[in-house]
N, C-alpha and C positions, 0 to 999 in steps of 0.2 A: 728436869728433862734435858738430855745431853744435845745440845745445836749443831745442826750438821756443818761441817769446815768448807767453807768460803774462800776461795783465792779473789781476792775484788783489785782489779788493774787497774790504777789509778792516773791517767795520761799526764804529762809534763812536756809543753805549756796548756795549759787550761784558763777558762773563764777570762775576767777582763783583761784587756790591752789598754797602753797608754794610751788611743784618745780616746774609750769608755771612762778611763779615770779620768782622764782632763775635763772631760765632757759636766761631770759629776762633781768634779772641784768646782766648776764655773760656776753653779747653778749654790751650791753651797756658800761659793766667795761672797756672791751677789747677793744672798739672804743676808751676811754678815755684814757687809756694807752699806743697800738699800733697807734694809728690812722686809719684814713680808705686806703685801705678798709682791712676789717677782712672777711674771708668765714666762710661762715658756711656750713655745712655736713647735708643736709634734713633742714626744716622746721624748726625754731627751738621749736617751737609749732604749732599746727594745726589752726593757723589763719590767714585768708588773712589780716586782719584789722593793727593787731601784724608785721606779716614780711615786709609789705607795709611801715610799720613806721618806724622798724630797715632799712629797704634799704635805706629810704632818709637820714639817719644818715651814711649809709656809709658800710653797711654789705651788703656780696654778695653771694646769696643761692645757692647751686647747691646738685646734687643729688652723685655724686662718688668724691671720693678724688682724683682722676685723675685729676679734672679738677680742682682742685688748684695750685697756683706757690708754690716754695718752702719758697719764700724769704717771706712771707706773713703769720699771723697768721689762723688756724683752727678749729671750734667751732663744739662738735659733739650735734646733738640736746638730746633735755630734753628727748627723747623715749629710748634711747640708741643705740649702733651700737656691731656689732660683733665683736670678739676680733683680730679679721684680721685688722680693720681698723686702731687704734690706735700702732698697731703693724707695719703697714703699713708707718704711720705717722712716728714711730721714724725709719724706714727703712729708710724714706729720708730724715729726721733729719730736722722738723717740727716742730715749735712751735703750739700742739695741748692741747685744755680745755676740758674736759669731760662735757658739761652741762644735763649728765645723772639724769634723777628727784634722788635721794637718794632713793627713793621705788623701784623705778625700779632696780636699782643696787643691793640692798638686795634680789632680784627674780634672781638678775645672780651669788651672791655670793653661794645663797641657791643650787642653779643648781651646780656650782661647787664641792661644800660640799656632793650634793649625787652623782655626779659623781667620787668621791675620793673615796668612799664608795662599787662602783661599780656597783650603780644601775642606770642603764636606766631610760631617763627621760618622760615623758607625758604632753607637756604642753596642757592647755586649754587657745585658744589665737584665732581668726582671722586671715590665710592666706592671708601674702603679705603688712598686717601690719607692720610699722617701729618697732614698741615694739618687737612683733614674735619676727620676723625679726634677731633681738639684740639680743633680748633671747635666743633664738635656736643654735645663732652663738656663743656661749661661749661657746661649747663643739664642740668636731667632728662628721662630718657628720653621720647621723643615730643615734647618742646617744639621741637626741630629738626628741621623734615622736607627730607630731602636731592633736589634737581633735577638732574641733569645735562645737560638737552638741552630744547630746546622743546617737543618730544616730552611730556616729563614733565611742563610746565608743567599740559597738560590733564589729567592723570590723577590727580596730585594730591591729599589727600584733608585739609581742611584744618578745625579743628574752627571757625571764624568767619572768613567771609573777611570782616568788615569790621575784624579783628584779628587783623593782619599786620604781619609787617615781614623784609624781608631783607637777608643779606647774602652777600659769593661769597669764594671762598679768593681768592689773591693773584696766583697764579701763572698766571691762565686765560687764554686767547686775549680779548685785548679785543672781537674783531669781535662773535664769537660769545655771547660776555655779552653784549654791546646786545641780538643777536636777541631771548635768553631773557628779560632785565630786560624787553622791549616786548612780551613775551608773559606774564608777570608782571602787569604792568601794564593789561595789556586785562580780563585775568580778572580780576584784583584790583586793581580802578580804587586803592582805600582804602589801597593796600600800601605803607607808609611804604620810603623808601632810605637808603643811609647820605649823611650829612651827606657824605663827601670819598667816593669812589670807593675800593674797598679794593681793588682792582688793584694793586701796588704800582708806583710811580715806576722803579721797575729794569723790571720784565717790560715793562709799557707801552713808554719808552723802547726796549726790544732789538727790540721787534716794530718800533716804526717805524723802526727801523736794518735791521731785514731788508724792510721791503716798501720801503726806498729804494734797497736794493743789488740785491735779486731781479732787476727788468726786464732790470740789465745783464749777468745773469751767466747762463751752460749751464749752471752746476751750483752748488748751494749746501751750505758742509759746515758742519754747527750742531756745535761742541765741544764733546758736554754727554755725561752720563749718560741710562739708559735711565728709569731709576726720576724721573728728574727733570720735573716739569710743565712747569717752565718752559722748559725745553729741548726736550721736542718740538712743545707749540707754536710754535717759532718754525720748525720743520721745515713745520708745517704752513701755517705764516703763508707762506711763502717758495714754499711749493707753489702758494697760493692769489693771489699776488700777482704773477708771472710765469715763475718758475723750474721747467724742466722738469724738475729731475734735485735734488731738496734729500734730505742725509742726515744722520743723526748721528751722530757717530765718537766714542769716546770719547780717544781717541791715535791719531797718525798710523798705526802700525799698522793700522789698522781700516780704512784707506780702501781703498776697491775699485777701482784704478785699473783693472782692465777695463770697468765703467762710466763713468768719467769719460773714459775713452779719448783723444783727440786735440781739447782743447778750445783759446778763445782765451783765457774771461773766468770764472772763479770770486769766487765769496762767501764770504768765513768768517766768523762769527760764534761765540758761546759763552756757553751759559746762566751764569746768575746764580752757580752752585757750581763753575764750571770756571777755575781757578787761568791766569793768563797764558803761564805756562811752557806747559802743555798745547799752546795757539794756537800760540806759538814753536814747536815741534815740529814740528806740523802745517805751518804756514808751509816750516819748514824741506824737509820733506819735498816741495812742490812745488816748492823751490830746485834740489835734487838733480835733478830731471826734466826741468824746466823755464826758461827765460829768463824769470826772474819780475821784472814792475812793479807795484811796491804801490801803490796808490793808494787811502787812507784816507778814507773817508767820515762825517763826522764831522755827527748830526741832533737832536744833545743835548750839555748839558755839567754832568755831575755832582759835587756835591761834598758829598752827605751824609756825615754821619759820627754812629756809635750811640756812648755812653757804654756799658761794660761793667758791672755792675754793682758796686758800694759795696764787697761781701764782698770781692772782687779788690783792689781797692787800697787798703785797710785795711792795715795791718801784719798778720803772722803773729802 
């Protein structure tokens, strides 16, 4: 039986960034050094695919550092954590790694630097996310008051608005940050920003790979986890910029081919924690159904790379 022909848009850059790799080297270094088991503090990225493979090597996830032993090494994930935890760790005198992404840590250095200064902070983040979460904890209670929407902008309650200063988690919709930063900005003319954009260079990049591939495609499937920011923004990016039909799948498994039904032109993409392999799968998967023509869209070209930290490549 003859397979109907398939145009499948393939975005460029896609899936991981430098510190989801670094994130993923740290925790591998440390099995090779320690042995197992090594904990790790949250996720160490938002993928089941990811920690499913570190656990059978020997790493063991949990959510508080309570519930690790002392005798035993601990990995803080790629989002970061508040300064309680690492603080906590050398309380009980822990072999602990920061696999904080480097962007993210320059969003808590920056936070300290206008806290020195004296000004109250504003982030623009998503409530109950691990990043916030991290970010917020690097000062004391009420020094960061958390925005999610324009909305909030006006509601706000802020102890001087002519000392201000904000910053946004990493993984947001760039469109929709402008909105909030110019509604920031109207209310709080005074409100200092960060020197560089803390957007990170990965999420920016993946969105403008989905609003290049969106127009051309019926339907668009984002690779990613559910828990992931960066991931379902680009569902929504892809919503917003021409695509009727955008979903996120976390494995081919997942896809709904009763929706996607009898198309000509699909999009894939995959957030920043979702391993290559994943995509291949998926790809695979409309090989199987379809007369697929790849054609790669390529609107970036990345070549960052994190150094792991010092503890790792020290001798044992």
């Amino acid at each position: 039986m003859t397979k109907p022909p398939l145009t499948l848009y393939l975005a460029a850059p896609r899936g991981f960034c430098a510190g989801v790799d670094r994130a993923i080297k740290i925790v591998e270094m440390a099995l090779e050094k320690w042995g197992a088991p090594v904990y790790v503090r949250h996720e160490i990225v938002h993928n089941k695919f990811v920690v499913d493979s570190l656990k059978n090597k020997g790493a063991v996830f949990v959510e508080e550092l309570d519930e690790c032993p002392t005798d035993r090494p601990v990995i803080f994930s790629a989002h970061g954590v508040p300064k309680s935890v690492p603080a906590e760790a050398a309380r009980r005198e822990m072999i602990y790694v920061d696999a904080t992404c480097p962007l993210v840590s320059k969003v808590h250095i920056e936070a300290a630097r206008h806290a020195e200064e004296g000004l109250q902070m504003i982030m623009i983040g998503h409530e109950g996310h691990p990043e916030t979460i991290g970010t917020m904890g690097q000062l004391p209670e009420g020094e960061v008051l958390l925005v999610e929407t324009v909305e909030d902008v006006a509601k706000v309650a802020v102890r001087d608005p002519t000392r201000l200063a904000y910053v946004t988690q990493t993984t947001l919709s760039v469109d929709d940050t402008k909105d909030i930063v110019a509604a920031l900005n109207e209310r709080f003319p005074a409100i200092v920003g960060p020197h560089k954009e803390d957007i990170c260079y990965a999420t920016t990049n993946r969105q403008e790979a989905v609003k290049a591939i969106a127009p051309k495609c019926e339907a668009l499937l984002v690779v990613g986890a559910p828990n992931s920011s960066n991931s379902k923004r680009l569902v929504e990016v892809a919503a917003k910029n021409g695509c009727s039909y955008a979903q996120l799948v976390q494995r081919a498994d997942d896809i709904d081919w009763r929706a996607i039904g009898t198309i000509n032109s699909v999009g894939i993409t995959a957030g920043a924690s979702a391993p290559e392999v994943l995509i291949n799968e998926v790809i695979d998967a409309f090989r199987s159904r379809f007369d697929v023509t790849v054609e790669q869209v390529v609107t970036a070209e990345e070549n960052v790379e994190f150094k792991v930290p010092r503890v790792l490549r020290d001798p044992a």
